[in-house]
C-alpha positions in Angstrom: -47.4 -4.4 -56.5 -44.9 -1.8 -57.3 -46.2 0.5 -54.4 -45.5 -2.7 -52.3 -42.4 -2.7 -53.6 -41.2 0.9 -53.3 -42.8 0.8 -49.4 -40.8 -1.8 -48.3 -37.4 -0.5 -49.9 -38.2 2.4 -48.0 -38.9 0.5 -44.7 -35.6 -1.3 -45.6 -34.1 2.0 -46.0 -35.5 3.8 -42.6 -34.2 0.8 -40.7 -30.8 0.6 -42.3 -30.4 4.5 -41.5 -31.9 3.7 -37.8 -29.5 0.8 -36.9 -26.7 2.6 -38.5 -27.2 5.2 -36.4 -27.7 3.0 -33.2 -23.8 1.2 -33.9 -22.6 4.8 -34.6 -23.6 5.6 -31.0 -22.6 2.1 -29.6 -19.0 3.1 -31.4 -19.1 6.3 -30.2 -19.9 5.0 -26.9 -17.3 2.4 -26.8 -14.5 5.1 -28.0 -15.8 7.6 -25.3 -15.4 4.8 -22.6 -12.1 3.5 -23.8 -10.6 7.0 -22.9 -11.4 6.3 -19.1 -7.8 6.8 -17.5 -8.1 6.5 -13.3 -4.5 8.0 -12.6 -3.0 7.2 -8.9 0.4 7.6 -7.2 2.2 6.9 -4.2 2.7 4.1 -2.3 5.7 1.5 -3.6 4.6 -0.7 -0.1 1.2 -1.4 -2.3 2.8 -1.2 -5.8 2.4 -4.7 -6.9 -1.1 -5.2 -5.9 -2.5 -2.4 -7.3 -0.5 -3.2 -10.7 -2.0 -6.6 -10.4 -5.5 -5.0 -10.6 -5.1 -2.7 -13.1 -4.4 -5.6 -15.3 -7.2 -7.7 -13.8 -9.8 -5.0 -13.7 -9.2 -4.2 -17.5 -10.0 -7.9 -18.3 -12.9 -7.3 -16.6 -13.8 -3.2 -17.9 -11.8 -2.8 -21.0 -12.8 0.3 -20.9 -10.9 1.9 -17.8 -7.2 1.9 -17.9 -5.8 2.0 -14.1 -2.7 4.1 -13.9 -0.5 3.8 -10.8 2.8 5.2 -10.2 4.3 3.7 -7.5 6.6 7.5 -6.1 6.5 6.6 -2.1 3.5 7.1 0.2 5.0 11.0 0.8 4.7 11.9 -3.3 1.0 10.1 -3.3 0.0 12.3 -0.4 1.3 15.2 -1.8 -0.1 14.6 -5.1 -3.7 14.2 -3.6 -2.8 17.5 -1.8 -2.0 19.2 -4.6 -5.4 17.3 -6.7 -3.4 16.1 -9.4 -4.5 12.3 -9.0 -7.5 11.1 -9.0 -6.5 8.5 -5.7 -3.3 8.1 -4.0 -2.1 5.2 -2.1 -0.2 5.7 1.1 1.1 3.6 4.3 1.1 6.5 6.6 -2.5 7.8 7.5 -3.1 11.7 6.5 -1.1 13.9 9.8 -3.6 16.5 10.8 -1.9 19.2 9.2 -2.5 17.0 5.8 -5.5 16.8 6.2 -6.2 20.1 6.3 -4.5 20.8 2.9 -6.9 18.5 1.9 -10.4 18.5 3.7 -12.6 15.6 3.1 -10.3 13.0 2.3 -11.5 9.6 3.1 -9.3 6.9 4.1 -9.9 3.4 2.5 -7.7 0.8 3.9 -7.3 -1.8 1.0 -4.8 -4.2 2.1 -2.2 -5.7 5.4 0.8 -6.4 5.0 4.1 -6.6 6.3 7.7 -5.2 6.6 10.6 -7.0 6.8 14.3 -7.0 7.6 16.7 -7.6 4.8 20.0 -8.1 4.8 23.1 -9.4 2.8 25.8 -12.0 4.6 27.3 -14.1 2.5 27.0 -17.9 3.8 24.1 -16.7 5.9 20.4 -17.4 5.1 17.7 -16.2 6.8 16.0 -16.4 10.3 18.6 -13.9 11.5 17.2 -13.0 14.4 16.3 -9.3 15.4 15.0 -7.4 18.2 13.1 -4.1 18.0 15.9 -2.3 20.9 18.3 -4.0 18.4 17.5 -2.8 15.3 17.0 0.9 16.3 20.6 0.7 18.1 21.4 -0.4 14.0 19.7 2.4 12.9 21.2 4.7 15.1 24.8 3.9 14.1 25.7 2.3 17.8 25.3 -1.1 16.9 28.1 -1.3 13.5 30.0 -4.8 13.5 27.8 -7.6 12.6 29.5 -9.8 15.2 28.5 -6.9 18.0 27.7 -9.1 21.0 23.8 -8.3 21.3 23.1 -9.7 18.3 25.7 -12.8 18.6 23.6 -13.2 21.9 20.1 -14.2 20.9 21.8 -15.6 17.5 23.5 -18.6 19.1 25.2 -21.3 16.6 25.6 -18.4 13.9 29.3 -17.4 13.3 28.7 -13.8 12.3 31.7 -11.9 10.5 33.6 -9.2 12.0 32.2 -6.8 9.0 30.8 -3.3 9.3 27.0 -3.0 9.0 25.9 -0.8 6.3 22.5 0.6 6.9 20.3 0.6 3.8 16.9 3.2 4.5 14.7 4.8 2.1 15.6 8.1 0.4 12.3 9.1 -0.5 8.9 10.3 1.6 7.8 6.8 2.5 5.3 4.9 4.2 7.3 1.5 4.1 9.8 4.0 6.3 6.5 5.8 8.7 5.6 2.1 9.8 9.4 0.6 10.1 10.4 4.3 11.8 6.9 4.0 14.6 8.0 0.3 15.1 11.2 1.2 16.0 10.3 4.5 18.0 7.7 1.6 20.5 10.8 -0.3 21.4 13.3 2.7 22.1 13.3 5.8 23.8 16.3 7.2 22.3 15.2 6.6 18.9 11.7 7.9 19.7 12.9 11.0 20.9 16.2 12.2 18.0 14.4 10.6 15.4 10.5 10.1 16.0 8.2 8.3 13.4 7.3 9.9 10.1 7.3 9.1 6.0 10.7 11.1 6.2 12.7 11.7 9.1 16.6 12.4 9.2 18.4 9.5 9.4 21.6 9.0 12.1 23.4 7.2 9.7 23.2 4.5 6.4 22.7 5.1 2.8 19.6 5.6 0.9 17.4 3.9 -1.9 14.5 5.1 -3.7 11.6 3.5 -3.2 11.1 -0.2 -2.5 13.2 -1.0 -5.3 16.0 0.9 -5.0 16.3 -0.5 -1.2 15.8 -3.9 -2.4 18.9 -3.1 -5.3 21.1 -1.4 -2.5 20.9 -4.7 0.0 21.5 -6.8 -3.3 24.5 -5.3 -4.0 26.0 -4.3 -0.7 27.7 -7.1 1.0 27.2 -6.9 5.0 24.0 -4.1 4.2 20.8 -4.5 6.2 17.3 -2.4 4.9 13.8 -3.1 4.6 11.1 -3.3 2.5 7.1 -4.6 2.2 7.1 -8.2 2.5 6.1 -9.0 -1.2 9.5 -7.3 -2.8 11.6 -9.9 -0.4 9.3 -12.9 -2.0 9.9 -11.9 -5.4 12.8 -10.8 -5.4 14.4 -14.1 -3.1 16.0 -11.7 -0.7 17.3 -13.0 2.5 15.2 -11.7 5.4 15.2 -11.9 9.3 12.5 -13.1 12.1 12.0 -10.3 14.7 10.9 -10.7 18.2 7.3 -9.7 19.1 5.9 -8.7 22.9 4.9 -12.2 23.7 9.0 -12.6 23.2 8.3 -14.8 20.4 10.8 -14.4 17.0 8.0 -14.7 14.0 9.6 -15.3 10.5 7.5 -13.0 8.5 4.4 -15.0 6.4 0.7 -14.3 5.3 -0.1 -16.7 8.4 1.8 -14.2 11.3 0.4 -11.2 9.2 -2.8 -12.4 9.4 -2.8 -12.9 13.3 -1.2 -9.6 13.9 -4.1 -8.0 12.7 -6.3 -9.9 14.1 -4.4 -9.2 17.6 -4.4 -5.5 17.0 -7.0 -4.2 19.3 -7.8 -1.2 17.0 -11.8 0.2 16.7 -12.0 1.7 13.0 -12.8 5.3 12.6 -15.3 6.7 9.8 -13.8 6.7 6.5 -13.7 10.8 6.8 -12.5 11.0 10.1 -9.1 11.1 11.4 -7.2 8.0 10.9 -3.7 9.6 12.8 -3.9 7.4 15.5 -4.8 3.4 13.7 -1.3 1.7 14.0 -1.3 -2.3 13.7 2.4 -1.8 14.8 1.5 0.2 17.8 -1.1 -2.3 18.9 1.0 -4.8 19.1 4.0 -3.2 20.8 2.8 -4.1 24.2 0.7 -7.1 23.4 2.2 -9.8 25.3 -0.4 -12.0 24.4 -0.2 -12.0 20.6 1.5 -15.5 20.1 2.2 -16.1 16.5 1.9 -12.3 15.5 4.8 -11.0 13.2 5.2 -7.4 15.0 5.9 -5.2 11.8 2.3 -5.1 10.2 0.2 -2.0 8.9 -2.6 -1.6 6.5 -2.2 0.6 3.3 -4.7 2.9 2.3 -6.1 4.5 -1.0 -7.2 8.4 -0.2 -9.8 9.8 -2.3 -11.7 13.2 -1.9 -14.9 12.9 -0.4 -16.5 15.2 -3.2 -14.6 14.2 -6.3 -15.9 17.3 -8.4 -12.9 19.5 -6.3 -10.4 17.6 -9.2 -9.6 19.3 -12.6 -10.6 17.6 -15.5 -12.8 15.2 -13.5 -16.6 14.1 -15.0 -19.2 12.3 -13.8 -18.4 9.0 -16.0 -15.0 8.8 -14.5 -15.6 9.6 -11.4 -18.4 6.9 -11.6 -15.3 4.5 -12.7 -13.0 5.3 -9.7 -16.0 4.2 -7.2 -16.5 1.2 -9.3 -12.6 0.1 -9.3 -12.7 0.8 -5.6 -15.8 -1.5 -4.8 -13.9 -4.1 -6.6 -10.9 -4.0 -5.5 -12.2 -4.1 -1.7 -14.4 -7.4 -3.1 -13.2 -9.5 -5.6 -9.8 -7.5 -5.5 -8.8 -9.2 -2.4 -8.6 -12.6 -3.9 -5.2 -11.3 -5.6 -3.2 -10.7 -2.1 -2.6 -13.9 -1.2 -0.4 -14.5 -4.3 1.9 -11.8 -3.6 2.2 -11.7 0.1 -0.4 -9.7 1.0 -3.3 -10.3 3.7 -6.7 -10.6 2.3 -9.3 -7.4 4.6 -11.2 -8.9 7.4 -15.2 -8.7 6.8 -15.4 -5.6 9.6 -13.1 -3.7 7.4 -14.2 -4.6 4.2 -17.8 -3.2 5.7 -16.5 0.0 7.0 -15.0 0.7 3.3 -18.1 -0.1 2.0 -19.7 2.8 4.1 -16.5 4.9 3.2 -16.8 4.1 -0.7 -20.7 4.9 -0.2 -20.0 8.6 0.8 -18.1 9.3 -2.2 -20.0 11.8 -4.5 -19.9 13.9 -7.7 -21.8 17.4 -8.1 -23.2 15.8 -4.4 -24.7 12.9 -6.5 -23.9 9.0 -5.0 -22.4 7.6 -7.0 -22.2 4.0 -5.2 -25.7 3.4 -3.6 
């Protein structure tokens, strides 16, 4: 009996020492896991969505803290150059000389949206209406009363003060500025040829703000200003914003709906996710698409660039990089549910598929990681 008894104490005693060991591991686990960090910049255009994520995906995965720093689409693309981010998020698609600082960078585009003219005038709400020849001529510093006759013209009924306009741009490399800047360059020559299209370009005249917010803070404070910014900061923030005039001659005030059927409009065949992406503009599309009723004219996508080969990045391992692909699936999938709710436009199902091949080419030590 006492054999019995001494056998089973020491079957008591294996299995204590067993399934200590097991929650040891499970803790040891769960503490490893808890230190997954997926650190991103660039981007302020996407800012709010991504931030919306990172606190929806950690309901979801505890374990992976998203980390996004929204510097402007030119800091996130020099960031990813440089390999000190794990993914970047930018307006502007990689330039070809970009690209080649950073070979094998896939493109994923992860959301539409849409930017918008803001402006300050006291006693004036919004529906101030702009067009694209206009609002360069702003830009350029030849249009500079408010009451100028070409915008009293197609603003009939709207007594607009004899103020000086001050031009509010972006101080930073942005891609809220590369898709306002291509807009304007499709509607004039002049502007197309001093000034061009670009993340940063030099501007003919205003004042500048950086990032999103600092625009948005400028216009707020600056009686008789006029800037721009992604849709979503003019929502939340209850700025006053205009409708501009599209090529079917239509003025669209700016909403999910006329985002929507801009990119639906856009006649634009999507490249592999690792080949060039220089040439997809929403904006351009548009520019001469006189049959795009409905369509707000100032519409992009925004990207997240990742390396193709995720083992090129210091410091990264196989569990993280295992994370990142994971976040990126989601937020392509489930991820899209959160757009509507700040301003964005949910991916059609033929780009949601091509980032699914994209996010199915990323790799660590040459290893799928999404399969």
């Amino acid at each position: 009996m006492k054999t019995t008894y001494k056998v089973a104490i020491t079957i008591a005693i294996i299995a204590l020492v067993v399934a200590s060991a097991f929650a040891y591991q499970y803790l040891e686990n769960s503490a490893t896991a808890q230190k997954v960090t997926l650190n991103g910049a660039g981007s302020t255009f996407i800012f709010p969505l991504v931030d919306k994520w990172a606190a929806e995906y950690h309901k979801i995965k505890p374990n992976v803290q998203i980390n996004y720093q929204g510097i402007g689409s030119g800091g996130g693309i020099q960031q990813h150059i440089e390999k000190t981010v794990y993914f970047a998020g930018t307006d502007a698609p990689l330039t070809a000389a970009q690209a080649a600082k950073a070979p094998n960078t896939l493109h994923i585009p992860i959301t539409i949206g849409g930017v918008v003219v803001i402006y300050n005038l006291p006693g004036i709400g919004k529906g101030l209406k702009f067009t694209g020849e206009i609002l360069a001529e702003i830009y350029l510093g030849k249009i500079t009363k408010w009451n100028d006759a070409r915008l009293a013209a197609i603003n009939p009924g709207i007594s607009l003060p004899d103020q000086p306009i001050t031009v509010v741009h972006r101080s930073d490399g942005s891609g809220t500025t590369f898709i306002w800047t291509s807009f304007l360059s499709d509607f004039s020559p002049e502007w197309k040829e001093t000034v061009g299209r670009g993340t940063s370009v030099n501007w003919p005249t205003g004042i500048g703000g950086k990032g999103s917010d600092g625009v948005t803070a400028l216009v707020q404070q600056t009686p008789y200003s006029i800037g721009y910014v992604e849709f979503t900061y003019a929502m939340v923030n209850n700025l006053t914003y205009g409708y501009v005039q599209n090529a079917a001659g239509e003025f669209i005030e700016p909403s999910i709906e006329s985002i929507a059927k801009a990119a639906q409009y856009a006649a634009i065949t999507l490249p592999r996710g690792d080949a060039s992406w220089s040439n997809v503009s929403i904006v351009d599309s548009l520019a001469n698409n006189t049959q795009a009723h409905g369509a707000y004219p100032i519409t992009s996508f925004s990207y997240i660039i990742v390396y193709k080969e995720l083992n090129v990045l210091p410091n990264m391992n196989e569990a993280t990089a295992k994370a990142l692909v994971d976040f990126l699936w989601w937020a392509v999938h489930d991820g899209q549910n959160y757009a509507p709710g700040l301003y964005y436009v949910p991916l059609p199902s033929n780009v949601v598929a091509n980032d699914e091949q994209t996010i199915r080419m990323i790799t660590f030590n040459g290893q799928q990681l999404h399969k």
